[in-house]
N, C-alpha and C positions, 0 to 999 in steps of 0.2 A: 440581331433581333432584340425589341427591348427587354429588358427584364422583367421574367415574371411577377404578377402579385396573386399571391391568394384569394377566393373569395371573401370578401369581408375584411382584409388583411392586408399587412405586408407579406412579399416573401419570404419563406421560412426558412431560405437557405439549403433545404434538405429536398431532395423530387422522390417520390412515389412510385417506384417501377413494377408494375405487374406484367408475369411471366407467364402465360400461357399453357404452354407446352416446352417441353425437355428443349432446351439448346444445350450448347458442348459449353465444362467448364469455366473454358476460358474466354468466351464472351459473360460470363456471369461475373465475372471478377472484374472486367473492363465497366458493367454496369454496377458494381458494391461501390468501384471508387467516389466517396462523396454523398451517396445518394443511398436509399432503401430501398432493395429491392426481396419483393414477393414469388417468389417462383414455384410455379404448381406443376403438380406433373398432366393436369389434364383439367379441363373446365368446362361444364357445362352453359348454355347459353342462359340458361337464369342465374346461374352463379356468377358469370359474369356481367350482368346486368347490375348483381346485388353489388360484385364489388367495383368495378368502374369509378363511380363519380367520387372517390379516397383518392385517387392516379393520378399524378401527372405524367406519364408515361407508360405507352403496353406495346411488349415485344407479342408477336404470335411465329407462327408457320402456318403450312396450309390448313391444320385441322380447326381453326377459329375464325369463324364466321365476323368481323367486325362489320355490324349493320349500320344503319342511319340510328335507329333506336338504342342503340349499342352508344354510336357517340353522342348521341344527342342525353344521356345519363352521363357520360362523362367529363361532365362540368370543368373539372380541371386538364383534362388531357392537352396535352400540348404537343405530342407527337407520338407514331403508332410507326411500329417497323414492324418489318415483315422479313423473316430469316433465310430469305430466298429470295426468287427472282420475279414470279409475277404477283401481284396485288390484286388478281381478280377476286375473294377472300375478302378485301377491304375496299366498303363504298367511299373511294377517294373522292367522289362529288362533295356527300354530306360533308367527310374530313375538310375540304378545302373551302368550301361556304361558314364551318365554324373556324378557319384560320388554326386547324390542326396540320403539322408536315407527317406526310408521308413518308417513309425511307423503304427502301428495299436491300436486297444484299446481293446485285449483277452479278461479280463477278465471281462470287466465290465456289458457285457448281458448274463455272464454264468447262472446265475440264472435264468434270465427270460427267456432266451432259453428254460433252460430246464424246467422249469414250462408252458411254453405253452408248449412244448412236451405234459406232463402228460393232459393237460387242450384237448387238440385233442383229447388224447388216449382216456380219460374216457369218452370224448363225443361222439367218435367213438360206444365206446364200450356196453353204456345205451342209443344209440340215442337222444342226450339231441338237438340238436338242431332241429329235426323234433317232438319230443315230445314238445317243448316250442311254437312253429307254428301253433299244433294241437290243445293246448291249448288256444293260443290265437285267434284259428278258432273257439271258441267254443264247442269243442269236448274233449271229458274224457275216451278215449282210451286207457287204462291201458295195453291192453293183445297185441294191438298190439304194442308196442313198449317195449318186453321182450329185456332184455340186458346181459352180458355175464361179470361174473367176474374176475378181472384180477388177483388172488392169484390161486395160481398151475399151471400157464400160463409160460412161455418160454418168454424172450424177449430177439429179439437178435441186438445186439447192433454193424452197420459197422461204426469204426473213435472211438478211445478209448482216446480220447484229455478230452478236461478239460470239457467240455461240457456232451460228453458221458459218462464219469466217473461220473458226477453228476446224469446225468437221469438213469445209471446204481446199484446208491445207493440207490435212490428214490424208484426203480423198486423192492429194494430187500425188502425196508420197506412194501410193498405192499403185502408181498409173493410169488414175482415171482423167477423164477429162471433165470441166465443171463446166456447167452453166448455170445461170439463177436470176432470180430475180428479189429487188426493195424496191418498197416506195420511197424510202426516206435515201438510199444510197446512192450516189450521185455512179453515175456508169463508170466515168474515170476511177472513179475509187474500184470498182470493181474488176476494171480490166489489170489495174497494178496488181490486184490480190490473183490476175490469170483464171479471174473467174468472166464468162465470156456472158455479158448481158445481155440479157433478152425480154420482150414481153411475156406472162404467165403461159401463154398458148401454145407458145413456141421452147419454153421449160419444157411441159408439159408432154408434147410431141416427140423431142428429143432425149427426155431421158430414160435409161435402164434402172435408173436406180431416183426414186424421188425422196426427200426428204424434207419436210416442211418445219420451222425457227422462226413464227411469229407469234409475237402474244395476241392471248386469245380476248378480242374485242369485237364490240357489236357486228364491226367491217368483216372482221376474219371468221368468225365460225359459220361453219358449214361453207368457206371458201373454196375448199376441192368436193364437191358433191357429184352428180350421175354424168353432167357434161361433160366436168373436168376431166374425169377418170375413163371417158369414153375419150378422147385425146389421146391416151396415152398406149404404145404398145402392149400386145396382149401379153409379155415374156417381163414388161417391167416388175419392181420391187418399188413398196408404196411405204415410208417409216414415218412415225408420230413419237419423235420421244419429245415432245412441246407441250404442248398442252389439248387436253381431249376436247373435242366438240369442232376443231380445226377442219379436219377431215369428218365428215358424212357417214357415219358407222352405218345406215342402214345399204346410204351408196355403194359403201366399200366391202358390206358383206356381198351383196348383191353381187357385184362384179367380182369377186372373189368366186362366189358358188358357183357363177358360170362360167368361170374359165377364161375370163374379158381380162384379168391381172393376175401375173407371175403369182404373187405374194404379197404380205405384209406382215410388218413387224411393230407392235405396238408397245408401247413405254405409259402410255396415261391414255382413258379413257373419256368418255362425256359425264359421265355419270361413275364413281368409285364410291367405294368397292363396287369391282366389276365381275365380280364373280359366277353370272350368270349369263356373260356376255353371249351373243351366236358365234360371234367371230372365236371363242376360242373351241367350239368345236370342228372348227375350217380344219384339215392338215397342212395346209397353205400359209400358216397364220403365225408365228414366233412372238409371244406376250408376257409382261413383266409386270409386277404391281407398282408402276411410279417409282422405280430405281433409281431415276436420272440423277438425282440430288444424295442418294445412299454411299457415299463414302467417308472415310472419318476422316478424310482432308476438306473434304467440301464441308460436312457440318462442323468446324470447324473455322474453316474459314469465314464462311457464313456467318457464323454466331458472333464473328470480332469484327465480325463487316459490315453488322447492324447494329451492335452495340456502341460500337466507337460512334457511328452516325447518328443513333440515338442520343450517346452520350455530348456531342458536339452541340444537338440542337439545343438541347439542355439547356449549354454555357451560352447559348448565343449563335454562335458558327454555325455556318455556311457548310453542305457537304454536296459531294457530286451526286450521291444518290437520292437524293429526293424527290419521286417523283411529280410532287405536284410545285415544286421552286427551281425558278432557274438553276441549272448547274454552274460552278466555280470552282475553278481549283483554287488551292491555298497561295500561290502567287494573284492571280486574277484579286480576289477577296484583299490582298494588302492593298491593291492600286483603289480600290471598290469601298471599303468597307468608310474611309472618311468622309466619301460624298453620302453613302447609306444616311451615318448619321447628320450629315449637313442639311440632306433632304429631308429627314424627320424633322428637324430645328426648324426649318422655314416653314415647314404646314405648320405648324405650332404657333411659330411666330406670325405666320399671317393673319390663322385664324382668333389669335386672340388681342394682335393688334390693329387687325383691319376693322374687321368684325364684317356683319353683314352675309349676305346668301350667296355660296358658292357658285360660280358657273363652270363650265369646262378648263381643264386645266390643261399649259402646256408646261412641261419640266426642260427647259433648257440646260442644256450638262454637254461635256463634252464627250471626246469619242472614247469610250470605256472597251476594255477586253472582253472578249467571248456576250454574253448578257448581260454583262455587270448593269447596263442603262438602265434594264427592266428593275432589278434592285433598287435603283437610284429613284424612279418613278415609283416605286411600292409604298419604300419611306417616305416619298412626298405626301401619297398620298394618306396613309396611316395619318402623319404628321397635321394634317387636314378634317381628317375627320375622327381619331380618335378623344372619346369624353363626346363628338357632336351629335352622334349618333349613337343606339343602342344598342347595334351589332358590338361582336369581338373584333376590332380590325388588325391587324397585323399584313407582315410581308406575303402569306400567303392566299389571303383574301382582298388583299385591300382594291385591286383592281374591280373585283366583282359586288364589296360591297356599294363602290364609285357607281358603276351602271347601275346599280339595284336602285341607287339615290339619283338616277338622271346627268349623273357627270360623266362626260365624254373626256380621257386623259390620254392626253399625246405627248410623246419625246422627240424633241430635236438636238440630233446633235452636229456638232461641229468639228472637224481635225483640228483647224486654229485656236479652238477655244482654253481658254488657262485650263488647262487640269487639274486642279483643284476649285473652281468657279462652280455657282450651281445660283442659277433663277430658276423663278416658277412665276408662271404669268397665269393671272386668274379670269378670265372673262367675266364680262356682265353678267351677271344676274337676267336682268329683264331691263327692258328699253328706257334711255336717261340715265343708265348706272354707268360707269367707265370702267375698265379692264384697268387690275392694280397688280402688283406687283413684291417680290421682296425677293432680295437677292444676299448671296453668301461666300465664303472664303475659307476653304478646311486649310489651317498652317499647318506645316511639316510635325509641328510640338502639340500637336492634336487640337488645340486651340479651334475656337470655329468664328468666325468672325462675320457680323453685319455688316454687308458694305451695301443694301440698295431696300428703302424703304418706302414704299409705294410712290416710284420714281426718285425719291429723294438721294443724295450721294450718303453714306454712312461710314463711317470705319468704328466700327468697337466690337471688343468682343463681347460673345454673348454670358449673358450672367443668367441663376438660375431666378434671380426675381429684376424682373424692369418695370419702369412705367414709361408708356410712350404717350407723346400729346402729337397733336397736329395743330398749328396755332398761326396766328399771324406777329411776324416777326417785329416786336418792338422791345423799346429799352425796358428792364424794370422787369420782365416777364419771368424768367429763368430765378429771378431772387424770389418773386412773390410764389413760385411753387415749392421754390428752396424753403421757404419760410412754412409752409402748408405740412411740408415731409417734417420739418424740424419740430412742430409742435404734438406730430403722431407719433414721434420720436423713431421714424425709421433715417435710417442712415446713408448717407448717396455714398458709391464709393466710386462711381466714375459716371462723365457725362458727355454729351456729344450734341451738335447741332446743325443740323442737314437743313438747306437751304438752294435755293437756285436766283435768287438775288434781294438786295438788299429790302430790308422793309416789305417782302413778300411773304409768298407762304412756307413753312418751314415747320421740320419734323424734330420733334426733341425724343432721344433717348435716357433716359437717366437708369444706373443697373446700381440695386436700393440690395441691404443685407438681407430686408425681412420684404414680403407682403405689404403690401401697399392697404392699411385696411378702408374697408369701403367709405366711412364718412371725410376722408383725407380726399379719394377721389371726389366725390360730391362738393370737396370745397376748390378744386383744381376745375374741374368742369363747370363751374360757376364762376372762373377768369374769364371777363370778355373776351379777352383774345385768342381764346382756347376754342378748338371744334370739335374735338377728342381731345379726350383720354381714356388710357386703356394700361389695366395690367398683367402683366406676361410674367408666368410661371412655368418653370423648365426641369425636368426630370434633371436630377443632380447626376444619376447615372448615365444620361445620353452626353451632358457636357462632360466627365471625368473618362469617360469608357476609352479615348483617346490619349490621356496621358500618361 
């Protein structure tokens, strides 16, 4: 990603971390490295309103509301984690429309998730927390609290992520048999994990034991409501350790009260503190206040698992958890990261050596690991329209702010294609314009090299100040601009001359110490033989970040 600037400013070298809510330790020491970080133990939504736009950076958990209002005050923010696993808590649209990354932290309460899973289920299932009540009433009621074993039992598993996969494996050590159902999981993947895919209906129908591991979005709540839960045997067990609003609490009392379901065992609510729930006056009912994430391994974990990925975006890096940026692993990001910047270089260099009004853009590249392409196209586009427009663009808007401005951006790629090559082809404008072009070369020594200038052949590399002309090719021409640079006293340090036959039309690059300033141009544009000129200024950081 490029490097920050301040408003009004340069970068100040130092990021701004506001904290939230309590995290563990040792993600707090992962965020000191380098940076200043503010950690509260609790924040109201006006106080954070008040302090927001100081940030470049704010860690939360669940108890911090990140609104549109919220980021739309936080003028500097550059990325928002979230110390946990869902982001419903943060309006990741606004995030992603100002070109803020989202992180989260997947993996680090997959364990304890799915271990309170199992810790509900068997208490569901042997009555342990009415039997432990009884006994501490003084009573030794053996017969009445018979319990039911979960080997040769069915459990069906909706949300096949990392979470369900685990309490899926667990479920098998046990002797159950699984079924389940993803949108996103391909069946194969499923039947290796020996989970036996099915559509929801037929989950539904089949299972003794249900348990649902989707995050909770517009699609999924209220997913298992009166239908669903009429499907299912009258003897099932129905668990929520996901996210509340999933399951249909007025459904699921309902079929609870009348004896339509075994039981249920709840972990999170729709609405918390739930402490006036109906469901927990059921005797059918085993309920926890949001445990799922309460252990000191998982907060923990967590807190170096959103720090670190805060802390990456910081420097630049690419992290798997982000959820509104393509994923990359840190191999992926090596093969990735030169064309990133190649791609920025040529929006840049189009747009301020072409000039003129954008049309739809294709990003030619070749064939990159996992999404890398999508990065490769982001930077193009930033590269295009960043300084043209007044949005924030970066890699995590820049597609959206393309549509917003009427640009349609498409990637082609190629398995033949050099791998390290990158064009961008720009379409017309509007009718009698031509489709132009500029094309590039990341060398192995980071170097970035022009080799294609609105069709013209090129080889140089790129410098942080050029001037390009577009001219018709005669003797005399190349000294009389030599002559023009020499009297503004800038200094040519290399040159090049792109042509496609003699005495035709042809492209001059010349890459100059300083800025070319304006009245130099005006006396190069005022060579007959010249049709442009144009000067091209280059982030010193985007050509260096490579070597």
């Amino acid at each position: 990603m490029p490097p920050r600037r301040m408003p009004g400013g340069e970068w100040d070298g130092v990021a701004r971390i506001l904290v939230t809510e309590p995290i563990d330790e040792g993600g707090l020491e992962v965020l000191r490295r380098g940076h200043e970080v503010v950690a509260l133990g609790s924040c109201t939504p006006r106080e954070l309103l008040e302090h927001i736009p100081a940030f470049d950076a704010l860690v939360v958990r669940s108890a911090t509301d990140v609104t549109a209002e919220v980021i739309a005050a936080g003028r500097r923010l550059q990325v928002i984690g979230r110390a946990g696993v869902g982001v419903n808590n943060i309006d990741v649209e606004a995030a992603t429309a100002r070109g803020i990354v989202v992180v989260n932290a997947p993996d680090g309460n997959t364990i304890a998730a799915t271990e309170q899973t199992f810790a509900l289920l068997l208490a569901l299932a042997r009555h342990t927390p009415d039997a432990v009540a009884s006994l501490r009433a003084g009573r030794w009621e053996r017969q009445r609290f018979m319990g039911t074993e979960l080997r040769g039992k069915t459990l069906g598993v909706i949300g096949l992520g990392r979470i369900g996969q685990e309490v899926a494996r667990r479920a098998q050590a046990f002797g159950m048999d699984v079924c389940g159902h993803d949108p996103f999981l391909p069946a194969e993947r499923a039947e290796a994990l020996g989970i036996r895919f099915l559509p929801i209906p037929d989950v539904l129908g089949r299972a003794d034991v249900l348990t649902v591991h989707t995050p909770l979005t517009p699609q999924t709540r209220g997913m298992i409501g009166s239908a669903e839960l009429a499907r299912m045997k009258p003897s099932a067990l129905v668990l929520n350790c996901a996210r509340g609003g999933i399951i249909d609490e007025a459904a699921l009392y309902e079929a609870l009260a009348a004896g339509r379901l075994g039981g249920a065992a709840l972990d999170v609510f729709d609405r918390e503190p739930a402490t006036d729930s109906p469901l927990l006056r059921l005797p059918n009912v085993v309920a926890t206040p949001h445990l799922g994430a309460s252990t000191r391994e998982a907060q923990s974990a967590s807190a170096l698992e959103v720090a670190r990925s805060v802390a990456a975006i910081l420097a630049g890096d690419p992290v798997q958890t982000a959820v509104n940026l393509p994923g990359l692993s840190e191999r992926e990001w090596e093969q990735v990261q030169p064309l990133v910047r190649l791609g920025e270089l040529l929006g840049r260099v189009y747009v301020q050596a072409m000039g003129g009004r954008l049309g739809d853009v294709e990003v030619v590249a070749p064939e990159l690991p996992g999404r890398g392409g999508e990065w490769v196209a982001a930077a193009a586009i930033r590269g295009l329209m960043v300084g043209v427009v007044d949005d924030v663009v970066n890699l995590v808007n820049a597609r959206r702010v393309a549509a917003a401005h009427g640009i349609r951006v498409t990637l082609a790629t190629s398995p033949s294609a050099d791998p390290r090559a990158l064009a961008l082809r720009v379409a017309a404008a509007s009718a009698g314009e031509a489709a132009r072009s500029v094309g590039g070369h990341a060398q192995p020594d980071g170097t970035l090299r022009l080799t294609d200038l609105d069709g013209m052949p090129v080889d140089l590399a790129a410098a942080r100040f050029m001037l390009v002309t577009r001219h018709d090719d005669r003797p005399g021409l190349i000294g009389r601009v030599g002559t023009v640079l020499g009297r503004a006293g800038v200094n040519i340090a290399a040159m090049l001359v792109g042509r496609r036959s003699v005495r035709g039309a042809a492209v001059m690059v010349l890459c100059v110490d300083d800025a070319v300033p304006p009245s130099a141009l005006g006396e190069i544009r005022a060579i007959g033989e010249v049709s442009s000129v144009h000067s091209v200024e280059l982030p010193a950081s985007l050509l260096d970040a490579g070597r």
